[in-house]
C-alpha positions in Angstrom: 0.0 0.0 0.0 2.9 2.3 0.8 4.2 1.8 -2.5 0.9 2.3 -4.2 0.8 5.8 -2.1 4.7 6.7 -3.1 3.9 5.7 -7.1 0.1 7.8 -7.5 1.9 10.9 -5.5 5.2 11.2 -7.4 6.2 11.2 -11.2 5.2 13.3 -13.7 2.0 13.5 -13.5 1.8 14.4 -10.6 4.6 17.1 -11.2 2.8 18.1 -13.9 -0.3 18.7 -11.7 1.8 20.9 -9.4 2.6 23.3 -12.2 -1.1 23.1 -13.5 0.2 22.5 -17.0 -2.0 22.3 -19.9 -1.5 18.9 -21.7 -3.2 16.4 -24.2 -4.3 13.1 -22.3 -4.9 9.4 -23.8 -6.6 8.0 -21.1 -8.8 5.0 -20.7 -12.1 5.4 -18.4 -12.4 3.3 -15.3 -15.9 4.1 -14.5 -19.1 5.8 -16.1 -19.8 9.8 -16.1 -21.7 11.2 -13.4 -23.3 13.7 -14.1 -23.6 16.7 -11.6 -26.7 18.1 -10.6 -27.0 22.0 -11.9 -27.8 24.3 -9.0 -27.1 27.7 -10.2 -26.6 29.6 -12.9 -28.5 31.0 -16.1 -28.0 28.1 -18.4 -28.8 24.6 -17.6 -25.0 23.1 -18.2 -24.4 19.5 -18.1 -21.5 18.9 -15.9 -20.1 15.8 -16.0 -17.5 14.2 -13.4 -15.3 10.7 -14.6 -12.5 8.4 -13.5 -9.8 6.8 -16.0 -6.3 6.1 -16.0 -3.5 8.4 -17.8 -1.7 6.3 -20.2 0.2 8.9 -22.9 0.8 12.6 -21.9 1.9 15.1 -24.0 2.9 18.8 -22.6 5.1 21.0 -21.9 7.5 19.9 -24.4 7.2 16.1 -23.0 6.0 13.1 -24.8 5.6 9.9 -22.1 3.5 6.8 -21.2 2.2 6.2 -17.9 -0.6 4.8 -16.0 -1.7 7.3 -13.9 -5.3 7.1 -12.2 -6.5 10.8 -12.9 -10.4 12.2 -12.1 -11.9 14.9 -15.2 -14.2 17.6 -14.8 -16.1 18.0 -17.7 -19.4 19.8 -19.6 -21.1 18.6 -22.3 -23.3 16.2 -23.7 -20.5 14.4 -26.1 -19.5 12.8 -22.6 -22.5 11.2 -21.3 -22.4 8.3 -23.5 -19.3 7.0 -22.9 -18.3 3.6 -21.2 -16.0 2.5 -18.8 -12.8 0.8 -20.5 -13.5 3.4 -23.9 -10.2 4.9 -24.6 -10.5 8.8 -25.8 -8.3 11.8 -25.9 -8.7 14.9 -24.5 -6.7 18.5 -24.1 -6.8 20.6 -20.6 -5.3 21.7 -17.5 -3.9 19.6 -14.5 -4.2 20.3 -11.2 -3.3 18.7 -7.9 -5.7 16.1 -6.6 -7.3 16.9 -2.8 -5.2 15.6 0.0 -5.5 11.7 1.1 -7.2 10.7 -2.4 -5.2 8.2 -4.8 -5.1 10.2 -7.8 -2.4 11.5 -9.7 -4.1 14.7 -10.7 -7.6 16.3 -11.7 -8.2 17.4 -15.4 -10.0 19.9 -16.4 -11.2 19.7 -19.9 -13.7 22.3 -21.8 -14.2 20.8 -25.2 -15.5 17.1 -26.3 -13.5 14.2 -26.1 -11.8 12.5 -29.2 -12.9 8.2 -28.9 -10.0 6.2 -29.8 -11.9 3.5 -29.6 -14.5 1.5 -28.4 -15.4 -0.4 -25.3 -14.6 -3.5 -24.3 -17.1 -6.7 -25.4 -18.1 -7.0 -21.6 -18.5 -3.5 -21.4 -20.6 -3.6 -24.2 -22.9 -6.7 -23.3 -23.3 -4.9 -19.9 -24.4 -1.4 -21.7 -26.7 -3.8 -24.0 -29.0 -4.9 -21.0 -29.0 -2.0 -19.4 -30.1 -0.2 -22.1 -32.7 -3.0 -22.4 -34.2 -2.5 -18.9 -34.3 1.5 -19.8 -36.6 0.7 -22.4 -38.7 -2.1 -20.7 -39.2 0.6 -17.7 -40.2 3.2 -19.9 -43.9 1.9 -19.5 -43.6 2.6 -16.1 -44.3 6.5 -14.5 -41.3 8.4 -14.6 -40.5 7.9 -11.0 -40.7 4.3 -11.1 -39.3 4.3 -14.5 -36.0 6.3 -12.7 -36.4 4.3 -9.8 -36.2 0.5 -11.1 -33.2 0.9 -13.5 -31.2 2.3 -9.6 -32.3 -0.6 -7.7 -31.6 -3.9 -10.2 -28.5 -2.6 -11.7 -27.9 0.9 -10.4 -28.4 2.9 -13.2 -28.9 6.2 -12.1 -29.3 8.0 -14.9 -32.9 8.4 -15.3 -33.2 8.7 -12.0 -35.8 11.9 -10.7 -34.3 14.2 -8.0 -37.4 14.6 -5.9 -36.8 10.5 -5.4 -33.2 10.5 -5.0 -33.9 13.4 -2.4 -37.1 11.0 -0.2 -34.7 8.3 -0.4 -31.7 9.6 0.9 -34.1 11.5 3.9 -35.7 8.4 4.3 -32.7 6.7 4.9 -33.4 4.0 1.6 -30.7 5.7 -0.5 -28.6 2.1 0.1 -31.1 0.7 -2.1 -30.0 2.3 -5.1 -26.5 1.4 -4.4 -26.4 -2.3 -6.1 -25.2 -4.4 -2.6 -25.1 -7.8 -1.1 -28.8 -8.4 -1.2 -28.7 -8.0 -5.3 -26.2 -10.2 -5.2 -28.1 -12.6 -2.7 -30.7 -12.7 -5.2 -28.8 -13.7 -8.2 -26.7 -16.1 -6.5 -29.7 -18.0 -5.0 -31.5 -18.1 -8.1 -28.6 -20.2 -9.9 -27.9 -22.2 -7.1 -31.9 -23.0 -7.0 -31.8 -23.9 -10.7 -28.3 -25.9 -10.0 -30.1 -27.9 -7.6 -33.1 -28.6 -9.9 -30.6 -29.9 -12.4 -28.5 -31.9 -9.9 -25.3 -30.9 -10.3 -22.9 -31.1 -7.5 -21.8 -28.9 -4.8 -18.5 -27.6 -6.8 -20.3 -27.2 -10.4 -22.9 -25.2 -8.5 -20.2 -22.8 -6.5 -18.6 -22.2 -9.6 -21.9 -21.2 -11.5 -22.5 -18.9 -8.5 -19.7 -16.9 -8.7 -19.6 -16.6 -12.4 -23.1 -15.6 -12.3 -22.3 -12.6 -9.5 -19.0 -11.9 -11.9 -21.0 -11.1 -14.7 -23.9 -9.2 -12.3 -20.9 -7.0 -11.3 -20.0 -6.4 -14.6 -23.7 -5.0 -15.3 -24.1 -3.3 -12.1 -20.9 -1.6 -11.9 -17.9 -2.4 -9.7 -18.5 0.4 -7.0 -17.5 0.2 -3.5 -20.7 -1.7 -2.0 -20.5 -4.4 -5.4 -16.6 -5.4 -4.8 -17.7 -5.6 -1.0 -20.4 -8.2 -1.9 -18.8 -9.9 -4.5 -15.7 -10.7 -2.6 -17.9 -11.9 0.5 -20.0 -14.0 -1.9 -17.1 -15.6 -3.8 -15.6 -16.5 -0.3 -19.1 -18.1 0.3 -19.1 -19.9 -3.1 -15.5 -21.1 -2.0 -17.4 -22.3 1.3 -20.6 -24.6 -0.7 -17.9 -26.1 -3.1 -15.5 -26.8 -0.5 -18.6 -28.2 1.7 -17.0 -25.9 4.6 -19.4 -24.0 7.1 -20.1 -21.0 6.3 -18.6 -18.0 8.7 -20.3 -14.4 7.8 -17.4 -12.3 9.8 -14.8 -14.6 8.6 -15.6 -13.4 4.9 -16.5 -9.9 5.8 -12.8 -9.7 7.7 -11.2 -11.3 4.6 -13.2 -9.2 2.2 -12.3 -5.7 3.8 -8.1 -6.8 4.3 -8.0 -8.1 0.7 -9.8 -4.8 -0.9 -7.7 -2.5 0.9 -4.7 -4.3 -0.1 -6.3 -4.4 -4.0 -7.0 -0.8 -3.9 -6.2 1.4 -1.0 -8.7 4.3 -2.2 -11.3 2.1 -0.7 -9.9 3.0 3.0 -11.5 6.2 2.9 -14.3 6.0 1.1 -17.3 6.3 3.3 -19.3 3.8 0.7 -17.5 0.9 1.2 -17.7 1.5 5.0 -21.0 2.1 5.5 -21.5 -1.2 3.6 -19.3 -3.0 5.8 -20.8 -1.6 9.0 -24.4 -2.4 7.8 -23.5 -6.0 7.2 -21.5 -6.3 10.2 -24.4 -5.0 12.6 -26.8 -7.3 10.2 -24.1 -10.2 11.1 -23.3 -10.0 14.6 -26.2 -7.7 16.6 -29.5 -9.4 14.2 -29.3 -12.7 15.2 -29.4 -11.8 18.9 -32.0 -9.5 18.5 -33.9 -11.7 16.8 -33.8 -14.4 19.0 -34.8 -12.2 22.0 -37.8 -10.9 20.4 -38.9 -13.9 18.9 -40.2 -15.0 22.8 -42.5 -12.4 22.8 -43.6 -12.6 18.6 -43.5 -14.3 15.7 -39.5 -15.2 14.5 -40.4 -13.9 10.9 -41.5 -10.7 12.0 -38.6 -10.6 14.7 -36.6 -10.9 12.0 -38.0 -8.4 10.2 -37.5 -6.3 12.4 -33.8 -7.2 14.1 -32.6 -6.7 10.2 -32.9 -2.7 9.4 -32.4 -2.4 13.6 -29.1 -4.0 13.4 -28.1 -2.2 10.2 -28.8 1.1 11.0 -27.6 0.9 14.6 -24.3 -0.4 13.1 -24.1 2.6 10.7 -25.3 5.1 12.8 -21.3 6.3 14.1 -20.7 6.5 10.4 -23.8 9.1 9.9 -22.6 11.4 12.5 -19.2 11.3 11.4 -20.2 12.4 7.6 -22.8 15.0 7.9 -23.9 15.0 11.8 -27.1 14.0 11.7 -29.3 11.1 13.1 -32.0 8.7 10.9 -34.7 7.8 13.8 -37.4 7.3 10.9 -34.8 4.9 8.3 -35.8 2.0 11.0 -39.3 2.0 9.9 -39.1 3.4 6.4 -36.7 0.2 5.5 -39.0 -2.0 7.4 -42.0 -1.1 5.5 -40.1 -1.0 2.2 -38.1 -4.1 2.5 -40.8 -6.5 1.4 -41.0 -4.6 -1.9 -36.9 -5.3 -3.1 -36.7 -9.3 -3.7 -39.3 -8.8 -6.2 -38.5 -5.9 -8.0 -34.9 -7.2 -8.1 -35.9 -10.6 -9.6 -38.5 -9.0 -12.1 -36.3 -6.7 -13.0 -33.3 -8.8 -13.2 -35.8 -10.7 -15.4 -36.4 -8.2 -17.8 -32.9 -7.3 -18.1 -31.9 -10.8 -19.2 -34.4 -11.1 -22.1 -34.8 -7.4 -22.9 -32.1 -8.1 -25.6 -34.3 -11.0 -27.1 -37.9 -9.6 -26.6 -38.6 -6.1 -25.4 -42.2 -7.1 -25.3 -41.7 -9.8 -22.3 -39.2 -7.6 -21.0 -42.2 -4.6 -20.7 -44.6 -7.3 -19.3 -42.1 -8.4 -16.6 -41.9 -4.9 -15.4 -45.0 -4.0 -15.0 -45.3 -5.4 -11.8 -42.2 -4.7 -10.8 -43.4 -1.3 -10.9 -46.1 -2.0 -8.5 -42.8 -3.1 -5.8 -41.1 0.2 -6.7 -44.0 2.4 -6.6 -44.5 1.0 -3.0 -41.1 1.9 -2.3 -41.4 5.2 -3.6 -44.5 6.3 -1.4 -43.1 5.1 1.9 -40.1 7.0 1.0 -41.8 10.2 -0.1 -44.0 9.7 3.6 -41.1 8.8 5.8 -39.7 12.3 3.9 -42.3 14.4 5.0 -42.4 13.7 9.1 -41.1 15.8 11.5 -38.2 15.2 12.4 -37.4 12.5 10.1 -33.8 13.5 10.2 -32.1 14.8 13.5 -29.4 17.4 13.7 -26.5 15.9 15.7 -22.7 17.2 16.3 -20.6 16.1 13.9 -16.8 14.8 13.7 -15.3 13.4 17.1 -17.3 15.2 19.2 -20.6 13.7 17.9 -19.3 10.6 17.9 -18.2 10.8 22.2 -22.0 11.7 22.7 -23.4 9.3 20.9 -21.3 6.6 22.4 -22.3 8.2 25.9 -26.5 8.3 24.4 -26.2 4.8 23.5 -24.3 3.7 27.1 -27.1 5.7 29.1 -29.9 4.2 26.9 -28.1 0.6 27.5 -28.6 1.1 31.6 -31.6 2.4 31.7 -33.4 -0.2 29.2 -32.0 -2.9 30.9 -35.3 -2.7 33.8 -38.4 -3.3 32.8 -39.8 -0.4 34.7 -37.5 2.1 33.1 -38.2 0.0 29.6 -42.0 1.2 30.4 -41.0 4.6 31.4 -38.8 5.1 28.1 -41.7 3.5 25.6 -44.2 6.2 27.3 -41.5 9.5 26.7 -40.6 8.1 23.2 -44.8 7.9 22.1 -45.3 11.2 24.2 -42.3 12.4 21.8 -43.6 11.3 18.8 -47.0 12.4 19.2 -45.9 16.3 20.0 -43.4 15.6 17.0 -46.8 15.0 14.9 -49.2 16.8 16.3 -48.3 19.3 18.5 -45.1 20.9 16.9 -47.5 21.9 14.0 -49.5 23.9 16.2 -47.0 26.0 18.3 -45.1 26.4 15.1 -47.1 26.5 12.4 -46.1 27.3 8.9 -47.2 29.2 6.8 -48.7 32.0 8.7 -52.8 32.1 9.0 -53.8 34.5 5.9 -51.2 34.1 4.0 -51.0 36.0 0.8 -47.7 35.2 -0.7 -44.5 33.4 0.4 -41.2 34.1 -1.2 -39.8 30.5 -1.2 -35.9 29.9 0.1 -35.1 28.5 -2.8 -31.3 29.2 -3.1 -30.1 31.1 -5.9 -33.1 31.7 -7.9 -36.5 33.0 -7.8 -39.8 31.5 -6.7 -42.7 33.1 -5.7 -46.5 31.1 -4.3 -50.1 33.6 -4.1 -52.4 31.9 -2.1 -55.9 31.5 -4.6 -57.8 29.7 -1.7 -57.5 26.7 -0.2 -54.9 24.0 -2.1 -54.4 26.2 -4.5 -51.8 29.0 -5.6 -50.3 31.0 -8.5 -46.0 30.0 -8.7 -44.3 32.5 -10.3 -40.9 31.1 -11.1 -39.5 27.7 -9.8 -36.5 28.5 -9.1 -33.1 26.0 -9.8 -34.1 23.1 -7.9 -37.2 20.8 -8.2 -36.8 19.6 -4.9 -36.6 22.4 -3.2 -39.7 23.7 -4.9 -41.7 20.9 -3.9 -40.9 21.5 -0.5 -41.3 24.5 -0.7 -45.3 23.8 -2.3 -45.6 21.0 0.0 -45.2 22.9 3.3 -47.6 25.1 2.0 -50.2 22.7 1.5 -50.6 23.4 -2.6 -52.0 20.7 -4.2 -53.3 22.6 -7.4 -51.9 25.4 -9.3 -54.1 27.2 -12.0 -51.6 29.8 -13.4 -47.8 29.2 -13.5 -46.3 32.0 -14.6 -42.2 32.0 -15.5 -41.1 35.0 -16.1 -37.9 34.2 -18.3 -36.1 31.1 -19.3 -33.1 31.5 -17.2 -32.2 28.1 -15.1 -32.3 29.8 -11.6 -36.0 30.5 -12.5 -37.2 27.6 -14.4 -34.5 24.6 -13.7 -37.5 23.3 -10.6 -40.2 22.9 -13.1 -40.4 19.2 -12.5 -41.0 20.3 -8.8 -44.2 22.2 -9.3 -45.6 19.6 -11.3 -45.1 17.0 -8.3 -48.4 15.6 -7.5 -49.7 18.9 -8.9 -52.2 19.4 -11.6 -51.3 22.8 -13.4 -53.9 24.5 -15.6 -51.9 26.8 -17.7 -48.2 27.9 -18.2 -47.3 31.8 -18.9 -44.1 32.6 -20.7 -42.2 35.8 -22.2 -41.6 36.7 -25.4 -38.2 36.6 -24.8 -36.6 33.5 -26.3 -33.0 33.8 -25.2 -31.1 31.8 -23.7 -32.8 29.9 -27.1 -31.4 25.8 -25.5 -33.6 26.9 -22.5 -36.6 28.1 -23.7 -36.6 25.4 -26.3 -36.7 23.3 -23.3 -39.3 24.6 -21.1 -41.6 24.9 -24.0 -41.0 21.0 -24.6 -41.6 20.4 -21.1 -45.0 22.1 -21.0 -45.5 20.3 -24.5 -45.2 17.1 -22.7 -47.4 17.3 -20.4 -50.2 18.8 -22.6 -50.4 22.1 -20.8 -51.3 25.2 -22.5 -48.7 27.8 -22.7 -49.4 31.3 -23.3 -47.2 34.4 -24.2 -47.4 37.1 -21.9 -48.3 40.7 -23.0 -49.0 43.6 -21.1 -52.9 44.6 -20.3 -53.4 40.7 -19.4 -55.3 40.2 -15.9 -56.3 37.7 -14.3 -58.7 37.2 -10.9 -57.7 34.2 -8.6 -58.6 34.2 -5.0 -58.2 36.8 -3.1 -55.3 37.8 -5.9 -55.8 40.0 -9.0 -52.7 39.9 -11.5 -52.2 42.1 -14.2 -48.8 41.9 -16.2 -47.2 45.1 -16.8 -44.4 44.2 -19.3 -42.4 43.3 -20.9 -42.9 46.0 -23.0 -42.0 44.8 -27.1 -39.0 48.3 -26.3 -37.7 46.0 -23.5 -37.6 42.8 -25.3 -34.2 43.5 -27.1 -32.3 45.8 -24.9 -29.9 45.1 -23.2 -25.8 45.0 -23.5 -25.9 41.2 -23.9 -27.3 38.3 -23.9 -28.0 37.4 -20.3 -29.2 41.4 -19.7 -31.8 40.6 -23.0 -33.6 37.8 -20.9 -33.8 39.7 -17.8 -35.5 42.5 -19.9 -37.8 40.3 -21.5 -38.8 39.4 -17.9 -42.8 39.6 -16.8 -43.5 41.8 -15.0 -46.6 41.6 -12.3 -48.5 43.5 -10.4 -50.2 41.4 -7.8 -53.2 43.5 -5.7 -55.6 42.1 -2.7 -57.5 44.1 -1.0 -55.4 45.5 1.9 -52.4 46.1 -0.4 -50.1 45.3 -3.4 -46.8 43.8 -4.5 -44.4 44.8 -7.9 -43.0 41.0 -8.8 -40.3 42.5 -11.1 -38.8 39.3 -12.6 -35.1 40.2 -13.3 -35.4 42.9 -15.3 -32.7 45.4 -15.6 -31.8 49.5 -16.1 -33.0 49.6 -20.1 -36.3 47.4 -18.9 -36.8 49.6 -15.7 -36.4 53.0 -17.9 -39.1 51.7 -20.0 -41.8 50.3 -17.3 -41.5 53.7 -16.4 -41.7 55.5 -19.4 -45.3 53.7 -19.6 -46.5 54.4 -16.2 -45.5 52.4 -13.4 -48.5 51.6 -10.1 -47.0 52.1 -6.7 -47.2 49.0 -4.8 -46.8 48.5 -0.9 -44.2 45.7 -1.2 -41.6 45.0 -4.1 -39.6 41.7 -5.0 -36.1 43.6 -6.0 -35.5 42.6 -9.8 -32.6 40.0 -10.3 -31.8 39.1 -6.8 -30.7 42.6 -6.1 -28.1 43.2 -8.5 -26.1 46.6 -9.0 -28.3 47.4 -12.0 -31.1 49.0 -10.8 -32.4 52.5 -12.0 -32.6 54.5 -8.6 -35.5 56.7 -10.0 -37.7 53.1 -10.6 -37.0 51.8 -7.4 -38.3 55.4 -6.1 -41.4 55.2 -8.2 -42.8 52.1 -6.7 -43.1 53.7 -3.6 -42.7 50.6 -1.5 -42.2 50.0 2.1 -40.9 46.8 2.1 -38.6 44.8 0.1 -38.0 41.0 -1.1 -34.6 39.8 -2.2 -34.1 36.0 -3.5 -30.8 35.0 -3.1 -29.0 32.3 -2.4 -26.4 32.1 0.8 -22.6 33.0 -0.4 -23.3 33.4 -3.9 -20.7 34.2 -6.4 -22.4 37.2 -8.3 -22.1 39.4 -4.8 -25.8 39.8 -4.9 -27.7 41.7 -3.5 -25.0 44.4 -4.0 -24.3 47.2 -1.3 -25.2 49.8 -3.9 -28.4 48.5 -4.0 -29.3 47.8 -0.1 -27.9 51.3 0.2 -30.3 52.8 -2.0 -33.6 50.2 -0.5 -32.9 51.6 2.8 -32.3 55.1 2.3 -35.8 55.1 0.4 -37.1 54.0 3.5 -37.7 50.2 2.4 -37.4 47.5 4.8 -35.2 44.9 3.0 -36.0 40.9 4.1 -33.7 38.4 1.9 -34.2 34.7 1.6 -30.4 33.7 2.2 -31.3 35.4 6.1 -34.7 34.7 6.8 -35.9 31.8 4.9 -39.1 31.7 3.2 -41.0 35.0 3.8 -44.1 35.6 4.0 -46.8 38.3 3.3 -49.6 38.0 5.4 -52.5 40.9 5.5 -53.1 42.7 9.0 -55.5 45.5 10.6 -52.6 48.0 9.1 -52.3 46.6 5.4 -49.4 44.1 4.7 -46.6 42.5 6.8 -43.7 39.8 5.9 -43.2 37.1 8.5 -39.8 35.5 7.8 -40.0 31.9 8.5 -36.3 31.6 9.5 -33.5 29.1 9.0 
């Protein structure tokens, strides 16, 4: 290992990295391209993150071979396709790799990459079913669809982030990460058939392992697969050998021979939580089991000693990576757990014969989408308790309390008075968690009007139209944060969506609105740049069959206690601007939103040229303004005057990088008497009326 350390941090890569040298790289991938999530930004950009060995450098007046294991950061969509073992060629700069991570050096690379040549036959097999189960699922719903391609083979790609998000609060994220039980499944299914055939112990132990060989293949080798192959080909070694099988004999050989295979693994927080999960499922399950099972059913002791074990094995691990405690994963995996064996096996099913017949594959995961779905909603309802995820101190610190919690619990469990005592504070607990909480703390505020969602960098703005219902204007960058943002105000339908311009920080959450939401029509600008974007939104409305209508100024409508009428974009406003980013904020709807005890100016993002011409027309005072484009330095003092507002909204996310809201403009909000709330300090706000007119009652972080 110290020589694999020594070798990855010297040579000339690694030299070269130092120096940040711009080179030409043949490399050959290692792994497939994640692709990283977009959160900011005007223009949705497909950034894309991949692992691959160095083998031929050429820089800096140097021409050499090596195999070097290097990580690029890329953008595009040439780079999505590829597959691990492809070998390709690509120009950009090196830099050092973080501290404590076995790479020679991270690339940075802006244009496309050049294929050398293709993947490997295994490689391509593997891309051939899973490319068979995408299709197959695409009868499914699009979460299940996403969903089922995770779980059999861990193909994330179609996966939807409002999923991704339940599951990881849930505490079901492992399920998407291809493991030991996939590999359980596959195993036991050859063996079965083995039997059936009669073939001896050794015959069958070989078919095993070949069988979970060739799943790993499909599945990918991450850290959780190698951990469950390795411990399943020391069990195959076991049947064909007709030796007992010891669980924490082939876990202890399994983590000391992939260490000494590939270091890396040491500290990657994958491969440990996998080997603390099956640990805790080896040693602490078996005992639990067999204590419940005096007082219940052994299956449903089981059941329950499984997830228990697991998660109180893993638990150190949580609170060392983000400090925070699962208390609702216990149930959420109990409840879901039934669902995996057969949406595995279907879809394992489906992925064998897709290649032969799509239409058995299709029929095969069908119901397999029944088992995902099921997963799905008891993710999306574990998601959405209080308190379904516990803040906890972090790093060492966390870790001492916790050890001291779960002593302190130990002693005092170990009566059955204080057993009776603890079961009464935990329901007490759990009912003020549900029931209470809401009540003292209740969000939004009783007579709501509007909430200015904290949705990060980005706009997003709800009016109440009675009950379940609501105007959006904007959706901000993130779906998920959009649903939440819906959800905790109880929307549930949305007659008018209204985006004002097709940047990404105010249209990149559109999937988030539509969550469980019907939508009855979609408002758009005029303004059709950035062109990629609008292109896409309009799509998107497309298909789901929603009408979309252009905005123009003089259109009102009446919803609730709300009356909107759009002010602009005037056609003068559509095309100004220095560039192309200012031409989209121009083109921005305007709206002016009025209830009866007062009004708000939801400016969009528009700029100086835009605000010079709103008013040039006539612009309507307005007791409460949403600063135009997060509070940038652009602003036209005399328009921000001519509103006459008292109180001011700012969108913004926490630490951005464009320094909004700028100084200049707080300086001018405040010394024309404006009260200026921002989301990146307060949270959602909202606008409630009162005996005086309006007030904003930030929700805080």
């Amino acid at each position: 290992m110290a020589f694999r350390v020594h070798a990855t941090s010297t040579g000339p890569v690694a030299e070269l990295a130092e120096r940040r040298a711009t080179v030409t790289v043949e490399m050959t991938l290692s792994a497939d391209p994640r692709i990283l999530p977009t959160r900011h930004g005007t223009v949705r950009r497909k950034r894309v993150v991949v692992e691959g060995s160095a083998e031929l450098i050429e820089g800096s007046g140097a021409r050499f071979t090596t195999r070097a294991p290097v990580v690029v950061f890329a953008q595009g969509n040439d780079w999505v396709g590829l597959l691990p073992s492809q070998r390709i060629r690509v120009r950009g700069r090196l830099s050092p790799a973080d501290p404590g991570q076995l790479t020679a050096g991270v690339l940075l690379v802006r244009g496309p990459p050049e294929v050398l040549s293709g993947p490997s036959l295994p490689q391509q097999i593997a891309e051939t079913l899973r490319a068979g189960l995408r299709q197959a699922a695409g009868v499914l719903p699009p979460a299940e669809r996403g969903l089922l391609p995770g779980l059999v083979v861990g193909d994330l790609s179609l996966m939807d982030e409002q999923v991704k998000h339940d599951l990881k609060t849930a505490g079901l994220s492992h399920l998407t990460a291809v493991s030991g039980a996939n590999l359980a499944v596959i195993a036991g299914a050859v063996i079965a058939l083995c039997r059936v055939a009669g073939l001896p112990l050794f015959v069958r132990a070989v078919l095993a392992f070949l069988a979970m060989l060739a799943f790993a293949v499909v599945a990918r080798p991450s850290p959780s697969v190698l951990r469950a192959l390795v411990m399943g080909s020391v069990a195959a070694v076991a049947l064909g050998t007709g030796r007992s099988r010891d669980g924490i004999a082939a876990l202890s050989v399994t983590v000391l021979g992939l260490i000494l295979f590939d270091p890396a693994l040491a500290a990657e927080y994958g491969f440990a939580l996998s080997v603390f999960a099956t640990g805790g499922i080896l040693v602490l399950a078996p005992r639990w089991r067999d204590r419940m099972a005096r007082r219940m059913p052994h299956w449903a002791a089981e059941a329950i000693a499984v997830p228990c074990a697991a998660q109180a094995a893993v638990t150190p691990l949580l609170v060392l990576m983000s400090g925070v405690l699962e208390p609702v994963a216990i149930p959420a995996n109990l409840l879901a757990g039934p669902a995996v064996a057969p949406a595995t096996i279907l879809g394992f099913a489906a992925t064998v014969v897709a290649p032969a017949s799509g239409e058995v594959a299709r029929w095969l995961v069908r119901p397999a989408g029944y088992a995902v779905g099921w997963i799905i909603w008891v993710a999306r309802q574990a998601a959405n308790l209080p308190a379904a995820t516990l803040p906890w101190p972090g790093g060492t610190i966390g870790l001492l309390l916790l050890a001291i919690t779960a002593v302190a619990g130990w002693l005092l469990l170990r009566r059955a008075a204080w057993r009776l005592i603890m079961c009464a504070l935990a329901a007490g607990l759990l009912f003020a968690a549900l029931f209470v909480r809401p009540v003292v703390a209740s969000w939004p505020p009783r007579g709501w009007l509007l909430v200015s969602c904290d949705i990060g960098q980005g706009d997003a703005i709800v009016l109440s139209a009675g009950g379940a219902r609501a105007v959006v204007i904007d959706a901000g960058p993130d779906p998920v944060s959009m649903d939440r943002c819906l959800r905790t105000l109880g929307i549930r339908q949305v007659p008018l969506l209204i985006l004002t311009h097709p940047h990404f920080d105010h249209v990149g959450g559109l999937d988030g609105v539509f969550r469980g939401r019907s939508v009855g029509a979609v408002v758009v600008s005029p303004g059709h740049e950035p062109r990629q974007e609008s292109a896409r939104v309009s799509a998107d409305i497309s298909r789901r069959h929603v009408p979309e209508w252009v905005a123009s100024p003089g259109m009102v409508w009446n919803l609730g206690p709300v009356s909107l009428g759009v002010l602009g974009p005037v056609p003068e406003a559509v095309s100004a601007g220095p560039g192309e980013g200012s031409m989209a904020n121009n083109a921005s709807i305007v709206i002016h939103a009025r209830w009866a005890t007062g009004s708000a100016l939801l400016s969009g993002d528009v700029e100086i040229e835009a605000q010079a011409e709103l008013l040039r027309q006539g612009l309507p005072r307005a007791d409460i303004l949403k600063v135009p484009h997060h509070g940038s330095a652009r602003q036209d003092p005399d328009f921000l005057a001519a509103t006459g507002a008292r109180a001011a909204l700012i969108s913004v996310g926490a630490d951005n990088d464009y320094g909004h809201p700028a100084p200049l403009t707080l300086n001018r909000l405040r010394g024309l008497g404006m009260r200026v709330y921002r989301t990146d300090q307060g949270g959602d706000l909202a606008v409630v009326a009162d005996p005086t007119g309006l007030s904003i009652v930030p929700r805080g972080h």
